[in-house]
MIGU-618143 format. One line per 4 residues: number of its first residue (from 1); their letters; for each residue x, y, z of C-alpha. Coordinates in Angstrom, 2 decimals, decimal comma. Each point is the difference from the previous one (the first is absolute). Example, Ala and Ser with C-alpha at 12.3 -4.5 7.8 and 13.67 -1.06 7.14 Angstrom:
BEGIN
1> AS> 12,30:-4,50:7,80 ~ 1,37:3,44:-0,66;
***
This chain:
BEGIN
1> XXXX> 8,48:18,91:14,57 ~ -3,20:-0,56:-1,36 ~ -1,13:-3,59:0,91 ~ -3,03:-1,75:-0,65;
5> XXXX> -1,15:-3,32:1,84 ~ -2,86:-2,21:-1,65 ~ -1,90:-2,19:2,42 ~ -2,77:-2,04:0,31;
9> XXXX> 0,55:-0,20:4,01 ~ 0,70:2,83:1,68 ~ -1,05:0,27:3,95 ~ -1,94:3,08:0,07;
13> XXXX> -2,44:-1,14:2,37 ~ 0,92:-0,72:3,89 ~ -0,66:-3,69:-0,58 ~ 1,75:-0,56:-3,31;
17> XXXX> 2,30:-3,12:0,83 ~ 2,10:-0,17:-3,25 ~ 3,12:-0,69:-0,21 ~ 0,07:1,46:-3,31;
21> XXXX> -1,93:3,10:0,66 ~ 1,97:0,56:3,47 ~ 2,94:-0,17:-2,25 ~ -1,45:2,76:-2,42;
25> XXXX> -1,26:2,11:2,37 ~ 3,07:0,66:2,22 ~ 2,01:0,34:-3,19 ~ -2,46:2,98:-1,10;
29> XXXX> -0,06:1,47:3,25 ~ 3,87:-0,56:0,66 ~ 0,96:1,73:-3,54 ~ -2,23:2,68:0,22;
33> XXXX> 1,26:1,00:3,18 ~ 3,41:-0,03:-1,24 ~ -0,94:2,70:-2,20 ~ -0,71:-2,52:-3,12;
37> XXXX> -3,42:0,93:-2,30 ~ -1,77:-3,45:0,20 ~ -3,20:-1,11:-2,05 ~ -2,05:-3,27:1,35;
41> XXXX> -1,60:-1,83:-2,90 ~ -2,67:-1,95:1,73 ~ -3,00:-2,06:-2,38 ~ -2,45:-2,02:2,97;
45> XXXX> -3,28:-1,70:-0,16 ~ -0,80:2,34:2,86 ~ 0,52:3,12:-0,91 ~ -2,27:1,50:2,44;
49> XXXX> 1,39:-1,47:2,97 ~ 3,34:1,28:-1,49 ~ -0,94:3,68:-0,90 ~ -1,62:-0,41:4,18;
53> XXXX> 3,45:-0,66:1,72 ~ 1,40:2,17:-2,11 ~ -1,81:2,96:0,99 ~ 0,67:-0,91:2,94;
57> XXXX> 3,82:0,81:0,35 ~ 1,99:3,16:-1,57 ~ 3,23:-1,67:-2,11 ~ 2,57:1,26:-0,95;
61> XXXX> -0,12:-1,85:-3,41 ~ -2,90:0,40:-2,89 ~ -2,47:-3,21:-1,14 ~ -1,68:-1,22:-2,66;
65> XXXX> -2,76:-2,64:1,60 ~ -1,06:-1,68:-3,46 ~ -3,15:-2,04:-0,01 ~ 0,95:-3,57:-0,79;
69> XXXX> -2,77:-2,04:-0,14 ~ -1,63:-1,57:-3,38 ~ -3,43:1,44:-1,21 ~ -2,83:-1,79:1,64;
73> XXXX> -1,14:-1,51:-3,58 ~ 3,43:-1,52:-1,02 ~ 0,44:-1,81:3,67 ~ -3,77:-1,29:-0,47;
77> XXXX> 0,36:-1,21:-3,25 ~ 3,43:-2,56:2,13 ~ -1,77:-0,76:2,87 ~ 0,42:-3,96:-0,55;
81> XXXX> 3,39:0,79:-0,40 ~ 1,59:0,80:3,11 ~ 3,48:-0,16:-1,70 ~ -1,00:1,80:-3,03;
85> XXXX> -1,68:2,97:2,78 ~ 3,64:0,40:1,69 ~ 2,04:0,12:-3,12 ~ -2,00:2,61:-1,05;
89> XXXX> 0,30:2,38:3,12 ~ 3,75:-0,42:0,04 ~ -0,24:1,01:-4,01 ~ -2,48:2,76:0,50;
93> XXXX> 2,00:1,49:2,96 ~ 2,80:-0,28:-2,13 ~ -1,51:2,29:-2,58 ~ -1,01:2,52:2,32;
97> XXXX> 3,25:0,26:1,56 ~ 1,70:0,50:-3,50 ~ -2,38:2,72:-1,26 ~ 0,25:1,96:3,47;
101> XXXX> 3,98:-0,64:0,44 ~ 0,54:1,03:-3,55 ~ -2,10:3,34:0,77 ~ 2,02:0,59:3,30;
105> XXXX> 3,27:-0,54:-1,98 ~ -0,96:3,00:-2,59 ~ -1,72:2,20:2,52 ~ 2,76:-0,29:3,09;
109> XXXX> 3,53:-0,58:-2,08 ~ 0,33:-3,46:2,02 ~ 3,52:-0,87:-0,28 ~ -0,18:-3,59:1,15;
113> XXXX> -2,88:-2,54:1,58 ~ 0,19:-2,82:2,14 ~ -2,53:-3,13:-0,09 ~ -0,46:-3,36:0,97;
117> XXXX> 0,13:-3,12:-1,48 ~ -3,48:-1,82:1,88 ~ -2,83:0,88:-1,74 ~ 1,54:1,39:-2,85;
121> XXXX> -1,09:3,59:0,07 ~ 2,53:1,39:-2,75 ~ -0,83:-2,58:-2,38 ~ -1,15:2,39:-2,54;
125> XXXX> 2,36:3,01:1,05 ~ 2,62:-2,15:-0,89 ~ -0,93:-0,43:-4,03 ~ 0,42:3,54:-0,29;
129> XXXX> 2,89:1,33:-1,99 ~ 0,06:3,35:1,54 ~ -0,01:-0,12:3,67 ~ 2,40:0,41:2,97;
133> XXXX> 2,36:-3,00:1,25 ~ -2,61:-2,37:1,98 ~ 1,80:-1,75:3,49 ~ -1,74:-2,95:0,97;
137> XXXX> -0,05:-1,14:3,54 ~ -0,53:-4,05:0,21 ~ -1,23:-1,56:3,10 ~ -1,21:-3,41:0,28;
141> XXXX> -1,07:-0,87:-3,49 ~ -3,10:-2,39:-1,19 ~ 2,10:-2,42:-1,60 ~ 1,70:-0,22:3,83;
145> XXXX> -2,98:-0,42:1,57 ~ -1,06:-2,58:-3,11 ~ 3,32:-1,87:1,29 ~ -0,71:0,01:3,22;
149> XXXX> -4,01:-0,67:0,00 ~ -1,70:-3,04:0,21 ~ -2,88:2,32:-2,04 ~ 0,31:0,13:-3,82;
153> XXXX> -2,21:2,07:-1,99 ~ -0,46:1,59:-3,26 ~ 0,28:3,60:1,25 ~ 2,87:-0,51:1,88;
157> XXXX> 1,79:-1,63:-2,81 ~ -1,24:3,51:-2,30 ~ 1,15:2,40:2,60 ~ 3,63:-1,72:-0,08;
161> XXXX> 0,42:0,34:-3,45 ~ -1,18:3,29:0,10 ~ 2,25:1,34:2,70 ~ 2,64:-2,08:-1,62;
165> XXXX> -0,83:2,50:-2,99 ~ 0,36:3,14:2,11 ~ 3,15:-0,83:1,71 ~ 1,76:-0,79:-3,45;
169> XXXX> -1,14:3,58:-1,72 ~ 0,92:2,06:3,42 ~ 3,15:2,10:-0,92 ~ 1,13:-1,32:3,76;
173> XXXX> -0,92:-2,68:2,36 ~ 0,16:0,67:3,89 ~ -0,57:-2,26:3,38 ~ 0,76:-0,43:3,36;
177> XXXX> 2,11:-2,35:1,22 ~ 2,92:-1,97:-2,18 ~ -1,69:-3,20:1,04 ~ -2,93:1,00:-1,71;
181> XXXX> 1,53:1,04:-3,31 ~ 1,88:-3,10:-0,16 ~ -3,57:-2,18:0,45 ~ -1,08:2,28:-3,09;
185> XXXX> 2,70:-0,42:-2,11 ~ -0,39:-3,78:0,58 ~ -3,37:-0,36:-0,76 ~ -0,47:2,47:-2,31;
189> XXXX> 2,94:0,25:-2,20 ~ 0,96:3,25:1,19 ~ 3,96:1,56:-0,32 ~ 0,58:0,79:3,53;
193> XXXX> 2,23:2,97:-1,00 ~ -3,87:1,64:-1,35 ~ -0,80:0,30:3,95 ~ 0,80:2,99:2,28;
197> XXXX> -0,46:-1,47:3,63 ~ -1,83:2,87:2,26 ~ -1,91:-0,84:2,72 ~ -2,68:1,38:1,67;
201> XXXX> -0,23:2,31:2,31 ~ -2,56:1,37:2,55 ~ -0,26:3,73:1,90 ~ 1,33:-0,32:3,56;
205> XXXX> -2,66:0,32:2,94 ~ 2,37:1,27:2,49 ~ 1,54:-1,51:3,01 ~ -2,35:-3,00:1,37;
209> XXXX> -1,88:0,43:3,47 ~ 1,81:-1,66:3,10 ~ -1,86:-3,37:0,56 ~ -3,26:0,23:1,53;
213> XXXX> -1,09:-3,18:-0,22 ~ -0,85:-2,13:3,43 ~ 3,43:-1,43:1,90 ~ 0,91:-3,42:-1,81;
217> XXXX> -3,09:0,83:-3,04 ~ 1,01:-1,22:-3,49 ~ -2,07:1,10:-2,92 ~ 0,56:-1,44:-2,93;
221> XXXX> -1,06:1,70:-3,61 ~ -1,00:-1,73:-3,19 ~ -0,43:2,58:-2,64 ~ -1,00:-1,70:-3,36;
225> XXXX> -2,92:-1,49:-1,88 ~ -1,04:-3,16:0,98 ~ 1,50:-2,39:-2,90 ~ 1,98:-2,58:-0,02;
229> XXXX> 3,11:1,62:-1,48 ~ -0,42:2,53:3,10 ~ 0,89:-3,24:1,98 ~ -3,27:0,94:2,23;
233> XXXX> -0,50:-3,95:0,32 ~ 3,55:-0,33:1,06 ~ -0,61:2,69:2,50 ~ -3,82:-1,20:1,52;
237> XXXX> 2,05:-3,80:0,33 ~ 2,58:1,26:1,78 ~ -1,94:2,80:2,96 ~ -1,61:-2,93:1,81;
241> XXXX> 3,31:-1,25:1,48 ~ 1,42:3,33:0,44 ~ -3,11:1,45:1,98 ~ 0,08:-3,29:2,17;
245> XXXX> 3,45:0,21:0,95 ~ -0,15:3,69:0,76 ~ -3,18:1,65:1,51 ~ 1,03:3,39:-0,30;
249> XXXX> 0,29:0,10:-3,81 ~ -2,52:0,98:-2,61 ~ -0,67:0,29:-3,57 ~ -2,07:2,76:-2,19;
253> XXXX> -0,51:-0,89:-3,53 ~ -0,39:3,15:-2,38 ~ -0,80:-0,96:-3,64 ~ -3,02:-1,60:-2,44;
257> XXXX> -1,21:-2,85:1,18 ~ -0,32:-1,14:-3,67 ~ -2,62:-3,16:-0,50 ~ -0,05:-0,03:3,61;
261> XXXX> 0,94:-3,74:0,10 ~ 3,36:-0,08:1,86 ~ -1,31:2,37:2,52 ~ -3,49:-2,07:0,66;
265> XXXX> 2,06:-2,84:0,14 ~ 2,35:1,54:3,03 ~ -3,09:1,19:1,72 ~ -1,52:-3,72:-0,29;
269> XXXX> 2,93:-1,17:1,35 ~ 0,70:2,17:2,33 ~ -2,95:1,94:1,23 ~ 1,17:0,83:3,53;
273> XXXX> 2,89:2,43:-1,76 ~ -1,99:1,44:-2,30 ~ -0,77:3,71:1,20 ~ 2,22:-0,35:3,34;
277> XXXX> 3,30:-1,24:-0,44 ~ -0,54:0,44:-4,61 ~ -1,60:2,96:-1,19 ~ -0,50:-0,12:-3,98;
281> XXXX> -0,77:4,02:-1,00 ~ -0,82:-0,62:-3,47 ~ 1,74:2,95:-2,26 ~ 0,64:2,85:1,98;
285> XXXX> 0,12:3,85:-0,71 ~ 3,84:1,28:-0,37 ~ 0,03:1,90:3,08 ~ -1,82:-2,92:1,85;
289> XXXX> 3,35:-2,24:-1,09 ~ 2,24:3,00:0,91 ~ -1,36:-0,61:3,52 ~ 0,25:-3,98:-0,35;
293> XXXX> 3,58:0,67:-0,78 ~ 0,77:2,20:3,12 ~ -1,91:-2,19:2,26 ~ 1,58:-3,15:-0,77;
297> XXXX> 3,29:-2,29:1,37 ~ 0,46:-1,80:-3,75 ~ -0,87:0,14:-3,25 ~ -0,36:-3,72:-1,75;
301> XXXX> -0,74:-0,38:-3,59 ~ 1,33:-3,48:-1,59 ~ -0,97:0,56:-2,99 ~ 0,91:-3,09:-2,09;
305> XXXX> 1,38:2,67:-2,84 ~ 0,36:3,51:-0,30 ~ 2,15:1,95:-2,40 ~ 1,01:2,65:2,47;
309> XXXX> -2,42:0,08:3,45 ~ -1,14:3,53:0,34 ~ -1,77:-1,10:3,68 ~ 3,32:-0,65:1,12;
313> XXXX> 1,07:3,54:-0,65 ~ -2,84:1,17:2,00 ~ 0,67:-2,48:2,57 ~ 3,59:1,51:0,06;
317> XXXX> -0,99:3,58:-0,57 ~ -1,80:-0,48:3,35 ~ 3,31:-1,63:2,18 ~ -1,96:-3,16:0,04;
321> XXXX> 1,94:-3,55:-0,77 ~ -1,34:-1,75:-2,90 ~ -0,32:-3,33:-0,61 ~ -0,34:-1,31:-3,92;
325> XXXX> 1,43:-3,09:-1,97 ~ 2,78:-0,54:-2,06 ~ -2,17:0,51:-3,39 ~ 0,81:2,51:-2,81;
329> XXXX> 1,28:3,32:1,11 ~ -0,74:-0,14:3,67 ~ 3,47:-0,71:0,69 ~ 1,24:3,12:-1,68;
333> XXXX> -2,18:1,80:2,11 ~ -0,05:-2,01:3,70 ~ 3,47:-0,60:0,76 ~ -0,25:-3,30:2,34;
337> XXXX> 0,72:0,24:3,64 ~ 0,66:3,69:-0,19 ~ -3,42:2,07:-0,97 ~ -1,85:-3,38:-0,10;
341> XXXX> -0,67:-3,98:-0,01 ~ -0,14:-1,93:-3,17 ~ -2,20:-3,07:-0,31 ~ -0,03:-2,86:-2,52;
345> XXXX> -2,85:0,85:-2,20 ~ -3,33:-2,08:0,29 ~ 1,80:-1,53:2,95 ~ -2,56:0,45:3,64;
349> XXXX> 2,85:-1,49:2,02 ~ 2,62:2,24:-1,39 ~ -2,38:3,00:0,88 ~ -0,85:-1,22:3,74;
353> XXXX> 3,70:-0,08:0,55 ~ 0,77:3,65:-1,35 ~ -3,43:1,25:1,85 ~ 1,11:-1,69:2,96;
357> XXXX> 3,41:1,41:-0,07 ~ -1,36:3,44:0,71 ~ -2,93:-0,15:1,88 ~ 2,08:-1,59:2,81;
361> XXXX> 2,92:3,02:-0,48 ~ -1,25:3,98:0,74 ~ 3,58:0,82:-0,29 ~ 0,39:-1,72:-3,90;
365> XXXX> -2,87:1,56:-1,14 ~ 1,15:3,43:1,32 ~ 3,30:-0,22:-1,70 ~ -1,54:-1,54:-3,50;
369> XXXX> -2,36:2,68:-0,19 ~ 2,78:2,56:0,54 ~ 1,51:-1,57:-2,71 ~ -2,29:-0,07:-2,09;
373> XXXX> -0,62:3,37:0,41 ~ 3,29:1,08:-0,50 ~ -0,28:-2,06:-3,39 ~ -3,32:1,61:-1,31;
377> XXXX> 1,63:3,46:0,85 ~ 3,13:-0,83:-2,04 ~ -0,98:-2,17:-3,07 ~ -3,95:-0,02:-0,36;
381> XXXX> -1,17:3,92:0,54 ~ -2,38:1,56:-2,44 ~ 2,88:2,99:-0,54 ~ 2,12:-2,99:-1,46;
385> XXXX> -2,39:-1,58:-1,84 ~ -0,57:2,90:-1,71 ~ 3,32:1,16:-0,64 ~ 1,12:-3,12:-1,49;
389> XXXX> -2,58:0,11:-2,17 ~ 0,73:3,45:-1,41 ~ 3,51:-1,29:-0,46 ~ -1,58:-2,77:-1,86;
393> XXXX> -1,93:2,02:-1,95 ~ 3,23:2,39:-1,17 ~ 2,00:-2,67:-0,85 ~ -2,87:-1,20:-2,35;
397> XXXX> -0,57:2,86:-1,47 ~ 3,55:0,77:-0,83 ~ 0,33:-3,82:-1,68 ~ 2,23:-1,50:2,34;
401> XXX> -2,64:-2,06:2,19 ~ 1,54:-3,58:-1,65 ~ -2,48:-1,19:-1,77;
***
């Protein structure tokens, strides 16, 4: 099949943290190797960087890395407007993805492309009359994060209706968990019989190292930006009681540090754990967080929402228990008590208990991690990501997807 994928994330570089462009770029890599022709749409504002890291590596799959950015004089003449300035990046990348998808679709036969909702990228694609059936994949939408914010703004309130515009042309809709597509249809008016539910998937790194760390040693591992809906606050209230009570245990914090605030307030705090018994990384390369992963006793990420949890599959990936909170899809991936620990979300006491729980057992972590493991291997691979979505993609393209 001839698939193309149009992206404004896609994690070409080693410390490209995306969700989305994760997503997109084990999809291209997964399909390709399955013998699939596969065409990357990609418009940036850093082209350079882009055309860099991709040089870099020897795909299997073709890209189109289309500049993105607004000419300097149009962004000048909005530079009072701040709102006005992002509209029209979203709009201009827009346009550049239409032109250079449309050229892809006459030059390379492509039978069928996949998207995203955030950011809009097929805004334009999707006006045209002659074009290939368009599958958009919807994460965690603006008008959820409107819902959920305390933040209002202008921007965010044009980038919902605008995704809200995409998601109602696409020929199909597509997410990852059944909670998630239920929270959608709810807010947005969707049918839920317009979603396909596939979730992600990630390539397997092979059977983890025996432990190595010191007898009794607990590391714990927060991978996630520093924001509030990451639950980092929940997570710096909670480590002073668990490092008191147990002198053996540690914590590494992988991620941006965002404003800075919640961190410089910890370290305020707390100065004699800062460095010693907390070490904050800032973002790290992939292969840095690869080693994070296979160094570590627990991965903890109570993120107050997240529409699926793609740390937790790395978490699992790497026979590691995870601990997350009952919030969005994480439940559909962290089954509780078997691969992992569930916490109330934006709850610190609810945390301490679940982080307590295992840094006082070896042999519960050891058999949550093997079940996780076992879990990753059997629901969450890259192989079935990408095989569901081909099946997706058939069934589209033969007019029985539903919608």
């Amino acid at each position: 099949m001839k698939i193309g994928l149009l992206t404004t994330y896609f994690a070409l570089a080693e410390d490209d943290d995306s969700g989305i462009g994760r997503h997109y770029r084990v999809l291209a890599d997964t399909l390709a190797a399955n013998g699939h022709c596969v065409h990357v749409v990609y418009p940036t504002i850093d082209p350079g960087r882009a055309h860099a890291a991709l040089g870099a590596r020897k795909p299997a799959w073709t890209c189109d890395i289309v500049p993105g950015r607004p000419p300097h004089w149009l962004t000048r003449a909005l530079r009072r407007s701040w709102p006005s300035q992002v509209l029209l990046t979203q709009l201009w990348m827009a346009r550049a993805a239409d032109r250079a998808l449309a050229h892809a679709c006459r030059e390379r036969g492509l039978q069928m492309i996949e998207t995203h909702a955030y950011e809009a990228p097929a805004l334009f694609f999707l006006r045209r009359r002659r074009r290939p059936k368009v599958l958009t994949r919807v994460s965690t939408t603006m008008g959820q994060m409107m819902a959920i914010s305390a933040l209002h703004s202008r921007v965010w309130g044009w980038q919902a209706a605008i995704e809200r515009a995409v998601t109602r042309r696409s020929d199909a809709l597509v997410t990852h968990s059944a909670q998630h597509r239920d929270a959608l249809c709810a807010l947005e008016g969707h049918a839920a019989d317009r979603f396909a539910i596939v979730p992600h998937g990630l390539p397997d790194p092979g059977e983890p190292p025996a432990d190595s760390g010191a007898a009794g040693a607990v590391e714990f591992l927060f991978v996630g930006r520093f924001e509030s809906r990451k639950g980092i606050d929940v997570l710096l209230a909670a480590i002073p009681e668990i490092v008191r009570d147990f002198p053996q245990v540690t914590f590494t914090l992988a991620g941006s540090r965002g404003d800075g605030v919640a961190w410089r307030e910890f370290g305020r705090r707390h100065p004699e754990l800062v460095g010693t018994r907390v070490v904050s990384l800032g973002r790290v390369l992939s292969t840095t967080l690869a080693a994070l992963y296979r160094r570590c006793q627990v991965l903890v990420a109570p993120s107050r929402y997240e529409s699926f949890g793609l740390i937790y599959l790395e978490g699992m990936s790497h026979a590691k228990p995870v601990i997350g909170c009952r919030a969005g899809g994480v439940p559909e991936v962290i089954r509780d008590g078997v691969t992992g620990l569930m916490a109330e979300p934006g709850d610190a006491p609810s945390l301490t208990a679940c982080m307590r729980l295992l840094a006082s057992d070896a042999a519960l972590r050891h058999r949550m991690g093997e079940a996780g493991r076992l879990d990753f291997r059997s629901r969450f691979s890259a192989r079935q990501l990408a095989d569901a979505s081909v099946a997706l993609y058939q069934q589209i393209l033969s007019g029985s997807s539903g919608n």
